[in-house]
N, C-alpha and C positions, 0 to 999 in steps of 0.2 A: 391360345394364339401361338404360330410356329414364332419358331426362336430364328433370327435375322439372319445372314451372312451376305458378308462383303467380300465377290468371289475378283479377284484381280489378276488377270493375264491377258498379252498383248495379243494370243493367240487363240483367234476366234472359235478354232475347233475344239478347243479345251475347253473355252469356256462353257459352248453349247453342250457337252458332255461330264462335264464336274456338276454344273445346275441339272440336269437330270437324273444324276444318281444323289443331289443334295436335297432335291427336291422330296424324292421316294425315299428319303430320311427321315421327310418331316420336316425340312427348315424353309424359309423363304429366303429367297437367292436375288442378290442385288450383284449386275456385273461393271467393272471397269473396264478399260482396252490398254488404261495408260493408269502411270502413279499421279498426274494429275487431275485426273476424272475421278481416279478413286482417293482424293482429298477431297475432293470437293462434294462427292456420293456422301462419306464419312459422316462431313460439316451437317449434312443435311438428315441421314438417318442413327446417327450412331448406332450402329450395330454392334453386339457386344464379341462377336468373332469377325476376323479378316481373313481370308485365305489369299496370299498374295505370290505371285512368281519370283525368286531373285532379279534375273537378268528379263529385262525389259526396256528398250528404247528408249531413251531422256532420264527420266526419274526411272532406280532401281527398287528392287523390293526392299534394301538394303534399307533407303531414305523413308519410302511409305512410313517401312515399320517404324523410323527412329521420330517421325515427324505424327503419327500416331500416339503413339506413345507419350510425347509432350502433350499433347490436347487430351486424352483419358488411359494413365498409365494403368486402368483396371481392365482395358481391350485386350481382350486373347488375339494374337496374332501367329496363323501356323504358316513356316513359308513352304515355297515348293522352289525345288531345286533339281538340277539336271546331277550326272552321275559323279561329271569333275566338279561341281562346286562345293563341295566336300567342306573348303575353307569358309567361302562364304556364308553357308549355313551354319558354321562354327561361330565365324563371327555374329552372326544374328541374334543367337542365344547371349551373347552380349550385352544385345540389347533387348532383355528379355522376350524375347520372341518364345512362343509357348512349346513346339516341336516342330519338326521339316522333315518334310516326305519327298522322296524321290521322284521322276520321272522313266520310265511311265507309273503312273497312279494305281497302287492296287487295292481295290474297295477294303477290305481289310485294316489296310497300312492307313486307309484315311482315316476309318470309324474309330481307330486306338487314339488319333491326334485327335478327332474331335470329342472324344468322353474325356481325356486327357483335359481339355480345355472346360468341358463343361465342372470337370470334378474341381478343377482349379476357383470357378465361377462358384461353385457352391460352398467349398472352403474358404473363400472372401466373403461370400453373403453371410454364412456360418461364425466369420469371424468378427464381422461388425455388428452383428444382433451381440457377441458374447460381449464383446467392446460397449455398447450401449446399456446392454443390461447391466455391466458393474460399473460403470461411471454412474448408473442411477443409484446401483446400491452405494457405492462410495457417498455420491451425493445426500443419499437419507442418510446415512450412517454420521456423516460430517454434520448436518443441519441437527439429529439427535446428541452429539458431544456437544455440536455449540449453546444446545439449549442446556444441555448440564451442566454449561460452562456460564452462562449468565446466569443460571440460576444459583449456582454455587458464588458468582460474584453478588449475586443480591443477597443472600447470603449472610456474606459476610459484611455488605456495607450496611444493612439493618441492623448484625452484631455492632458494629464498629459507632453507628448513627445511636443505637440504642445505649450504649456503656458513654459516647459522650453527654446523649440526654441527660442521663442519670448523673454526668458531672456538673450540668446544668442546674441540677434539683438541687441537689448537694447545697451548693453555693447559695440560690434562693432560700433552701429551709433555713442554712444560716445566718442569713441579711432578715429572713422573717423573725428566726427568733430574738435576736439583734433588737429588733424593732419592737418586738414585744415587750423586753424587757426596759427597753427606752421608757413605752408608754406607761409601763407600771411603775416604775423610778421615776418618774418623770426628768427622765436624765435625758437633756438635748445632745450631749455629745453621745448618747447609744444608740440617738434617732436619728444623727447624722450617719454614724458609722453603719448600719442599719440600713438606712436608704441608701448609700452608696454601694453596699454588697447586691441589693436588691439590684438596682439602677445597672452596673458593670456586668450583671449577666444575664438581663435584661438584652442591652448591646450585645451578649454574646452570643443571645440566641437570633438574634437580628440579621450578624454576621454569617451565623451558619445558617441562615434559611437562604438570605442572597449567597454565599458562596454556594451552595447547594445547586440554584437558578441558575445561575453563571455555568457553575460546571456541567448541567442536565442538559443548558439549551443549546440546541444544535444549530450554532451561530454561524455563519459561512464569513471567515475575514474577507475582510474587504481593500480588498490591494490596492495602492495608488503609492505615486511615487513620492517619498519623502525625506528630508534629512535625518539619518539619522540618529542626530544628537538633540534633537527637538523632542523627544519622549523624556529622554536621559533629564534634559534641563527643565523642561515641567515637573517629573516628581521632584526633583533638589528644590524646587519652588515650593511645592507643597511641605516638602520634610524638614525644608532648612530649620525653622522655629522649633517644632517637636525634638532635633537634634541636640540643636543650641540648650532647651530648658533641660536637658539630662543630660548636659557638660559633653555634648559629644562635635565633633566636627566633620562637617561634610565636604567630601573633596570633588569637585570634578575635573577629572584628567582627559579632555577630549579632544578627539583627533579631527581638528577643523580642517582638512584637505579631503575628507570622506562627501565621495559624491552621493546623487538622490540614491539612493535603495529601494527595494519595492515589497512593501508591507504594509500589515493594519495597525494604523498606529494606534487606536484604540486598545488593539489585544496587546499588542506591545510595552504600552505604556504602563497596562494592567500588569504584565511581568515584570518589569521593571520595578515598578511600586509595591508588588509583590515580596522582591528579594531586599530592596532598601527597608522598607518595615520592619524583616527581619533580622538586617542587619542590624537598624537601630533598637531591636528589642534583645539581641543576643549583646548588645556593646552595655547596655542596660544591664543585665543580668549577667554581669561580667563578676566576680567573685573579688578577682583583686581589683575593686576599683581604683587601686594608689595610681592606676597610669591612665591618661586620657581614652577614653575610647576615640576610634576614626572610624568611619566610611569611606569609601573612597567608589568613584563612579568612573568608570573608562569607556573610551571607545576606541575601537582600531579597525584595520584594516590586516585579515587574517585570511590567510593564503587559503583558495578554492574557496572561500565565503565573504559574500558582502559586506558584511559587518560584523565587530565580535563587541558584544556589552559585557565588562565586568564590574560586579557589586562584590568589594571585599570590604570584610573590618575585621575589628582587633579585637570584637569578641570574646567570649566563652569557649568558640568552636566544640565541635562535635566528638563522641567517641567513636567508635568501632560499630557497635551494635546501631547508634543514633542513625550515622551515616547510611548503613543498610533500610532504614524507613523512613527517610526525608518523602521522598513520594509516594507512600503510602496516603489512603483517606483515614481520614481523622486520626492522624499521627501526628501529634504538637509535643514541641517540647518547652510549650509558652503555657502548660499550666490550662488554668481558668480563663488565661488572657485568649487564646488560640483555639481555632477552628479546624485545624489540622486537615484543611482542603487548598490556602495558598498557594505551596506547590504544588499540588497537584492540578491546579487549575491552570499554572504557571507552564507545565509539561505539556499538558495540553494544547495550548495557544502556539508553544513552540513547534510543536509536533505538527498541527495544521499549517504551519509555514514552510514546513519539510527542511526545518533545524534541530540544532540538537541543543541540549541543554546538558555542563557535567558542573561538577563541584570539588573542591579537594577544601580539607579542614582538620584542623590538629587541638587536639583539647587544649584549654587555656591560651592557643595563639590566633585563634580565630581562623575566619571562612571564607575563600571567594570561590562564586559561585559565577559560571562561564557560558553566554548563550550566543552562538552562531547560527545567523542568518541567510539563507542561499541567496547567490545572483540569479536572477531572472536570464531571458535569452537578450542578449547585448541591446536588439534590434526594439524588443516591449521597451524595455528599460528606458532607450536612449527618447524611443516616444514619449515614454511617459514623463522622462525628464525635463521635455522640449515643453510640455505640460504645464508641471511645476515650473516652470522659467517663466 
């Protein structure tokens, strides 16, 4: 099939004789008379070459070209220009205009502009196959890391899943022989001691099969708009008692002027109860117990974020090394008690809210642990607040 051209001059004798010797080229020749006919020819055939006049009546060659070039800057456009437009042809190249030939036309002078353009044409087509074939290999190359990459994570949480099992077993073979020995002594306080080792890691494997659940299912939060210190003040409901029986005291310090926010309070609540659990198993596991343990629960209002929840106490806190694996899976530093998926599950929830979670903790003075929540666009928000009201 010949290859198109868009021959543009006002001047009809040129045109009848540019299409004759374009034609005995081999191209099919579409003519204009004006740079308005030849926008509108354009519209209709794109043809991948223009052959346009500068100076032309109304709209110049100048404009075709620049208004070409917006609708498909891949158009070869060669101008044609008399002997003084010297400049204007200068300036065309400007606007990528492909080369300009003189008047009068020498068959010669033309066929260099248009291999010129065609070579250009093949060097784009050339260059988007090279462009498409390494986005594809980048593409497989990316898709083969990531799979070494997931694999390498299963990996390690099969190690990590597997060395807890085994702290699992531990603790049962000792509650079993516990028990044993119960039965053979018939000692009720070795069958108590016994079922109770048995019984708490029992629970712990319970805990790890649901945090497991939790953290595998790809849960979508569910936003709506809510206060909040209404997560904050459910878990102090649920922990007040568990605090109270291990001498510890729960504070909440919250900022009652904090308007709706837009989160799941469900995932939220789960973080929250998350970090106070810990807090009250680190004020537990406090060494010098001579001084009260605390908790203490905030809410504020923190610049560019909707909400900031802190859970600090008075703790054990963390070392150095501790610090660097808090978000690790199954990293506990709660023993037999722990599932070492908490925070992690806690990072997670935050992170699908598109928050951040950080922490600061110093051995022996304890931990607060800091999670900020984004504002929504004014406009959702203020709906969704009209909502809740």
């Amino acid at each position: 099939m010949a290859e198109q051209i868009l021959l543009v001059d006002d001047e009809e004798g040129i045109r009848k004789v540019l299409s004759i010797v374009l034609e005995d080229s081999g191209y099919e020749v579409v003519t204009a008379k004006s740079g308005e006919e030849a926008l509108d020819l354009f519209r209709e055939t794109h043809p991948p070459i223009v052959l346009t006049d500068i100076k032309m009546p109304g709209m110049d060659g100048i404009e075709v070209l620049r208004r070409i070039k917006e609708q498909s800057p891949e158009t070869e456009v060669i101008m044609i220009t008399g002997h003084g437009d010297i400049d204007l042809a200068i300036q065309s190249l400007k606007f990528d205009a492909t080369d300009f030939i003189t008047k009068p036309i020498n068959d010669d002078v033309l066929e260099i502009a248009l291999k010129r353009a065609r070579e250009r044409m093949a060097f784009r087509s050339e260059r988007k196959r090279y462009t498409e074939d390494l986005e594809k290999l980048v593409e497989e190359k990316t898709g083969k890391l990531v799979q070494a990459e997931r694999l390498a994570a299963v990996g390690q949480t099969v190690s990590a899943l597997a060395h807890s099992i085994k702290n699992v077993m531990g603790g049962l073979r000792g509650g079993e022989f516990v028990l044993e020995k119960g039965i053979e002594l018939r000692n009720e306080e070795y069958l108590r001691r016994g079922w109770g080792m048995v019984k708490g890691n029992l629970d712990r494997i319970r805990e790890m099969a649901l945090d497991l659940l939790r953290y595998g299912k790809d849960r979508v939060p569910e936003f709506e708009a809510c206060d909040p210190n209404r997560p904050v003040r459910e878990v102090a409901d649920l922990m007040m008692d568990q605090a109270r029986n291990h001498g510890i005291s729960l504070v909440l310090d919250l900022d009652e002027s904090l308007p709706p926010a837009w989160f799941d309070p469900e995932g939220i609540h789960r973080c929250i109860l998350n970090l106070v659990t810990n807090a009250v198993d680190a004020c537990v596991d406090l060494e010098c117990s001579r001084r009260q343990g605390q908790v203490i629960l905030r809410t504020l209002k923190s610049r560019h974020w909707a909400v900031e929840y802190q859970v600090e106490d008075s703790g054990c806190g963390m070392d150095q090394e501790t610090k660097g694996k808090v978000f690790q899976a199954f990293f506990s530093t709660k023993g037999s008690r722990g599932t070492g998926l908490g925070l992690m599950i806690t990072k997670k929830i935050v992170d699908e809210h598109g928050g951040t979670i950080d922490f600061e903790s110093e051995t022996g003075k304890g931990t607060r642990f800091v999670i900020r929540l984004p504002a929504k666009k004014a406009t959702t928000q203020a709906n969704a607040g009209s909502q809740l009201l």
